[in-house]
VMD Tcl script that draws the C-alpha trace (Angstrom):
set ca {
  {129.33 79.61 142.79}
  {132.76 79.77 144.34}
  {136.08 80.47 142.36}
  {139.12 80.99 143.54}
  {139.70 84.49 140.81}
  {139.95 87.25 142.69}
  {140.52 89.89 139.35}
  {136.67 90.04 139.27}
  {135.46 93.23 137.40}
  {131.26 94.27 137.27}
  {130.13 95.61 133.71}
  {127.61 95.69 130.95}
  {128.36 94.59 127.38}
  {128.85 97.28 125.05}
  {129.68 95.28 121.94}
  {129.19 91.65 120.69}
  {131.48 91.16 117.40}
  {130.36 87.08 116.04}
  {133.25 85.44 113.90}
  {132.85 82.31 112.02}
  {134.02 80.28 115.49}
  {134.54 82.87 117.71}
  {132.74 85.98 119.56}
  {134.67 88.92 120.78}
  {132.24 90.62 123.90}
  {133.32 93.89 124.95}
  {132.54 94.42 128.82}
  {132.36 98.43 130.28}
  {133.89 98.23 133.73}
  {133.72 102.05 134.35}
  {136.17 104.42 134.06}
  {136.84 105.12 130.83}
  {137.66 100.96 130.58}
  {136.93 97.97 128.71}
  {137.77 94.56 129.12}
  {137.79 92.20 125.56}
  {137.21 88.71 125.83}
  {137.11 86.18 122.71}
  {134.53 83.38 124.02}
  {132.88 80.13 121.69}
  {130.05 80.47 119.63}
  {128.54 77.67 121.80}
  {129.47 79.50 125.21}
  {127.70 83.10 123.95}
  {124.47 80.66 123.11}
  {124.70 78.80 126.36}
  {125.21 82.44 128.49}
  {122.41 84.15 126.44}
  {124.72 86.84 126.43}
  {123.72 90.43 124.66}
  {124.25 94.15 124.36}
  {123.26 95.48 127.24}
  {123.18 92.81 130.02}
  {125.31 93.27 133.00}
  {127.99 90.70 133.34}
  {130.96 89.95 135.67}
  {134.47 89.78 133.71}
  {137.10 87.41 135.69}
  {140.33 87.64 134.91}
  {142.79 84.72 135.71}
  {146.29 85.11 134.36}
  {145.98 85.30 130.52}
  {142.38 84.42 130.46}
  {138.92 86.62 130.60}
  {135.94 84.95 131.19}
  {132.58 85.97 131.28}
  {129.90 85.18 134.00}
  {126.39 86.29 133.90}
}
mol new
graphics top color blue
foreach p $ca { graphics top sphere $p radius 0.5 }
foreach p [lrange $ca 0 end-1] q [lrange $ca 1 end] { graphics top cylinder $p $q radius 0.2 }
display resetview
């Protein structure tokens, strides 16, 4: 897959907080960092996403977006 985001930042999820809507995933980039990003329900279901797994955080102005 192409994109044109070049803030592109290789982790593993540390945390996985489920709302009523909403899921906050909490990406380890190394360092001493973290990235947050709030993502859909339906998106965290579609990604198969979980503590653990090692996923790329992309960062486009005000939006984080998670890729696995």
């Amino acid at each position: 897959m192409k994109l044109s985001v070049r803030n592109q930042f290789k982790g593993k999820i540390v945390d996985i907080s489920e709302g009523d809507v909403v899921v906050k995933v909490t990406v380890d980039i190394g360092g001493g960092n973290k990235i947050v990003s709030v993502i859909t329900k339906d998106a965290e279901n579609d990604l198969g996403l979980k503590v653990g797994d090692s996923v790329t955080a992309l960062v486009k102005s005000t939006s984080v977006m998670i890729e696995k």
